[in-house]
Each structure stands twice: as structure tokens, then as C-alpha cells.
Backbone bond lengths (Angstrom), bond angles and torsions (degrees), N, CA, C in turn:
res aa  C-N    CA-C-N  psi(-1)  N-CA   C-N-CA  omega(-1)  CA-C   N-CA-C  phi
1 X - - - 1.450 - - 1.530 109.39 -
2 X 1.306 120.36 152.80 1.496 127.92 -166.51 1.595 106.46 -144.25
3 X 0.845 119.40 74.79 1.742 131.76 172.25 1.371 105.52 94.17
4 X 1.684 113.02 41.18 1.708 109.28 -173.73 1.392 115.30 84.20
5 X 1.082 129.49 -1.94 1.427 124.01 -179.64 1.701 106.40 -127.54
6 X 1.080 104.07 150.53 1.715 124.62 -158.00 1.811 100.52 -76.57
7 X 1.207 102.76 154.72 1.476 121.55 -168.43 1.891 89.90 -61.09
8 X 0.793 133.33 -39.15 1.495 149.31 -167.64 1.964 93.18 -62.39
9 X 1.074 101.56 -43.57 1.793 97.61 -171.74 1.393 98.41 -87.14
10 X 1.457 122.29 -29.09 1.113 119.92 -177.58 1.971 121.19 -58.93
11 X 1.237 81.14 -54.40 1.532 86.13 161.79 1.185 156.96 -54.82
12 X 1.697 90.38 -36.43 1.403 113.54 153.94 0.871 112.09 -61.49
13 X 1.143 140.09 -71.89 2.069 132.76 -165.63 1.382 90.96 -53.21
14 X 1.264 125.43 -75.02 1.564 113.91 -164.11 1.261 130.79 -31.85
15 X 1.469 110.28 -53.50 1.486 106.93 156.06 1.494 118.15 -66.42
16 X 0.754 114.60 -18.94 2.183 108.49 -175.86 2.028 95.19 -73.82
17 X 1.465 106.06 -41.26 1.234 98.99 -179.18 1.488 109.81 -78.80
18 X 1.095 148.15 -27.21 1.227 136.10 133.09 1.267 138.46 -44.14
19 X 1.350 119.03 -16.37 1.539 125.66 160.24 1.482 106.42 -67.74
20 X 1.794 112.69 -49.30 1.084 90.44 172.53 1.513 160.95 -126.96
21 X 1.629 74.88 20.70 1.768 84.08 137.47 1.662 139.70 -86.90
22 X 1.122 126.42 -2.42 1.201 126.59 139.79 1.765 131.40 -66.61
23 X 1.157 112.15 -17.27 1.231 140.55 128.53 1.546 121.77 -11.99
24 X 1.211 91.56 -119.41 1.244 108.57 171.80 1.767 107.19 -46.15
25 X 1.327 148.66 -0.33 1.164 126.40 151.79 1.304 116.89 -85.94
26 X 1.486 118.20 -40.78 1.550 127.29 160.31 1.500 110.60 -46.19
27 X 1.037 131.95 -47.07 1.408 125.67 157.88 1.407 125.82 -48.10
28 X 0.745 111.66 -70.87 1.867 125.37 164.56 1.698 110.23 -37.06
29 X 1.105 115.51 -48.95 1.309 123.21 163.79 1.613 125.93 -30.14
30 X 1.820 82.48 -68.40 1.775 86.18 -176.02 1.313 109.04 -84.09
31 X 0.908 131.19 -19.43 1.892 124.91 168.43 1.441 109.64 -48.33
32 X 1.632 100.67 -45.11 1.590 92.91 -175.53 1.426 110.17 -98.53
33 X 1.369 119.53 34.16 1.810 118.15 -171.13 1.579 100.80 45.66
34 X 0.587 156.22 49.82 1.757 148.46 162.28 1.449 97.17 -136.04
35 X 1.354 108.86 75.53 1.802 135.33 -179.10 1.562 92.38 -72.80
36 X 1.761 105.34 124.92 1.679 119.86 -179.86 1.722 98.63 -107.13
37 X 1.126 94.02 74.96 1.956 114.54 169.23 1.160 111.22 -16.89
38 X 1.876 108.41 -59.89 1.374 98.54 -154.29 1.720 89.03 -108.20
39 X 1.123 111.70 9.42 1.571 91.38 156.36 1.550 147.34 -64.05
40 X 1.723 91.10 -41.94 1.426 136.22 150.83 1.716 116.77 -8.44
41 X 1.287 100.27 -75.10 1.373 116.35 166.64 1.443 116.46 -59.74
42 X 1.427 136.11 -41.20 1.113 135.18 -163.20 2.123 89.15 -82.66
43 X 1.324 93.80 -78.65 2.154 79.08 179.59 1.475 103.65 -29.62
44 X 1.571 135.11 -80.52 1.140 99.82 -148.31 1.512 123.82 -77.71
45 X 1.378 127.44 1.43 1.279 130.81 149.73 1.828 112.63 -48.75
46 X 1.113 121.75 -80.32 1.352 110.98 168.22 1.265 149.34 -72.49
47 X 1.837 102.17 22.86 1.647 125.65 148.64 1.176 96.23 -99.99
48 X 1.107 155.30 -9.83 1.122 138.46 175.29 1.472 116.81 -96.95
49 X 1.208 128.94 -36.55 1.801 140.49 153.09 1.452 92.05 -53.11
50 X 1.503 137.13 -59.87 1.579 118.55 -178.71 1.405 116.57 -68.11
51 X 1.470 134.06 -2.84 1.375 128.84 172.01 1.633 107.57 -89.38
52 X 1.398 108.98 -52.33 1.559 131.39 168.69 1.549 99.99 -27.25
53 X 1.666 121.55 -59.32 1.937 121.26 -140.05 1.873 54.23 -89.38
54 X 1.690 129.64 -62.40 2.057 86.12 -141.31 1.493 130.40 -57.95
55 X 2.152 106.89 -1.16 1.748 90.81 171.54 1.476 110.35 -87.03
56 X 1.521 117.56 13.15 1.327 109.09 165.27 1.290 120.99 -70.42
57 X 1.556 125.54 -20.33 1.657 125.03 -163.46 1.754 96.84 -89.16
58 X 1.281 105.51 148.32 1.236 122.13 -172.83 1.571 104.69 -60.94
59 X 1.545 128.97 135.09 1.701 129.45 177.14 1.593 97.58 -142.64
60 X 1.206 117.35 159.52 1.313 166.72 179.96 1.592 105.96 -84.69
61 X 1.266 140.79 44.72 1.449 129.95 161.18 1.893 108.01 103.95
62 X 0.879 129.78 -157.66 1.680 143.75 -171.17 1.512 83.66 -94.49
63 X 1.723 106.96 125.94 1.434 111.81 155.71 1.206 118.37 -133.01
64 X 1.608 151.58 169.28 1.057 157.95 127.00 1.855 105.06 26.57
65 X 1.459 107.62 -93.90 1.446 130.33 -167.86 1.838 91.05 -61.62
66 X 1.228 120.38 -3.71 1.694 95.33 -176.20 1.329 88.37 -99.51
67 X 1.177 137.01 -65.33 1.601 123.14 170.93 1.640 132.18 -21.17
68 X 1.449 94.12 -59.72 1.744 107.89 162.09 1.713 102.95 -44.97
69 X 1.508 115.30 -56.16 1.052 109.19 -140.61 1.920 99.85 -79.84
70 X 1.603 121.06 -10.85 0.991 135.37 -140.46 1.954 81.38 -115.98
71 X 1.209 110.13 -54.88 1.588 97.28 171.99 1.529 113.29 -63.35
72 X 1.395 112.44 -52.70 1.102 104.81 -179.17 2.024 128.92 -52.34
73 X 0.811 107.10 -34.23 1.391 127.50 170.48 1.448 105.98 -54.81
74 X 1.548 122.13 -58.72 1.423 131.88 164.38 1.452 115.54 -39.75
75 X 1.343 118.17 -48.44 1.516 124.08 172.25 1.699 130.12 -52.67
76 X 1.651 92.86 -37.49 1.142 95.22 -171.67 1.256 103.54 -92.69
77 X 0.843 141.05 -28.41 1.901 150.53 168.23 1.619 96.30 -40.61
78 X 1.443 109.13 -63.10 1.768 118.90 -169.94 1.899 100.11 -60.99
79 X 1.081 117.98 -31.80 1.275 122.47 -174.97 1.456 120.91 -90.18
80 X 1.496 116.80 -26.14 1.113 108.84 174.28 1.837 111.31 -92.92
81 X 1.680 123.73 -10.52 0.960 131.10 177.86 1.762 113.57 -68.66
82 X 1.424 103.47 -15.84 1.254 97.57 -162.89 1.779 93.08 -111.20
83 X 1.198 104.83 160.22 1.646 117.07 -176.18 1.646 108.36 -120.82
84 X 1.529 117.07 120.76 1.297 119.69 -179.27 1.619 123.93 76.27
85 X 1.156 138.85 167.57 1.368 146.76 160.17 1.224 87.92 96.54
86 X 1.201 106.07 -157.31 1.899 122.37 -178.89 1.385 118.89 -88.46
87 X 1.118 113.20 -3.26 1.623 103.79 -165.95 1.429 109.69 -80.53
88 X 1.692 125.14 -37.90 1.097 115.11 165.56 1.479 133.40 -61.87
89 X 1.841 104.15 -26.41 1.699 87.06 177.66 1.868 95.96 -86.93
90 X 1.141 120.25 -30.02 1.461 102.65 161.05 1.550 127.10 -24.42
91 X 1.480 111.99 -69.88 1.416 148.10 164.33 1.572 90.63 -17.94
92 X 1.305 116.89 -83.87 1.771 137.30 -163.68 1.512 98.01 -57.60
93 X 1.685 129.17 -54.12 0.983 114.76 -174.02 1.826 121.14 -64.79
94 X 1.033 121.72 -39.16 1.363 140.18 141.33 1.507 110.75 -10.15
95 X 1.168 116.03 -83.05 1.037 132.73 -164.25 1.403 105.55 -82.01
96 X 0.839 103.87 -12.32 1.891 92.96 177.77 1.755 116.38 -87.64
């Protein structure tokens, strides 16, 4: 435990804050055309491990963020399966 909260939350933020700072360089990237390829893969790998751990936390019925979290999850699967063209920075922008 880490300030009262379970190794399970812990992980989650850590990777979410690593989603998004890999993020935000993949972002930064394509604004300035100087596309970070193999960054690409690494954000949506660890938006997708941070979408994955949040259907681990206990919920109350169909909400908002499980849909988001249930398309979004779909996106990044289709985006990280594929190699090159647009669909992955599509994929990342999407998902970010």
C-alpha cells in the first residue's frame, strides 16, 4: 500500500502517468511532423494496460467510462495490430 491505497491503484496511475507522458511526446511529435514511431507503440500499450487495470476496480452496473473504456480499448487493439500508415497515429490520437 502507498498512501492508503492498494498496490492495484498504484499501478494504475503509474502507468496512466506514463501513458501520458508518452503522450504528450507523441503529440508533440506530430504537430511538429517529426512522428516518434516507436513511441507510438509504447503510449498505446500503456493506455491500454491503464484501461485494462480500470475494469479491475469494483463498479455498480454499465457506466459512462465503461463504454469509453470498452470502445476505447477496441481502438487500441485495431491500432496496435496494425504496422505503419495512419491508423496507429489515428489509434493514439483517439485514444488519447
Amino acid at each position: 500500500m502507498f498512501f492508503g491505497i492498494s498496490t492495484l491503484q498504484t499501478f494504475h496511475v503509474l502507468v496512466s502517468l506514463a501513458g501520458i507522458a508518452t503522450g504528450l511526446i507523441v503529440l508533440a511529435g506530430m504537430l511538429t511532423s517529426r512522428h516518434k514511431d516507436r513511441l507510438i507503440p509504447v503510449f498505446l500499450g500503456t493506455t491500454l494496460v491503464t484501461t485494462l487495470t480500470g475494469f479491475l476496480f469494483p463498479f455498480n452496473g454499465f457506466t459512462p467510462a465503461l463504454g469509453v473504456g470498452i470502445i476505447s480499448t477496441i481502438v487500441m487493439v485495431l491500432a496496435l495490430r496494425c504496422t505503419g500508415g495512419t491508423l496507429p497515429a489515428a489509434g493514439a490520437v483517439f485514444s488519447y
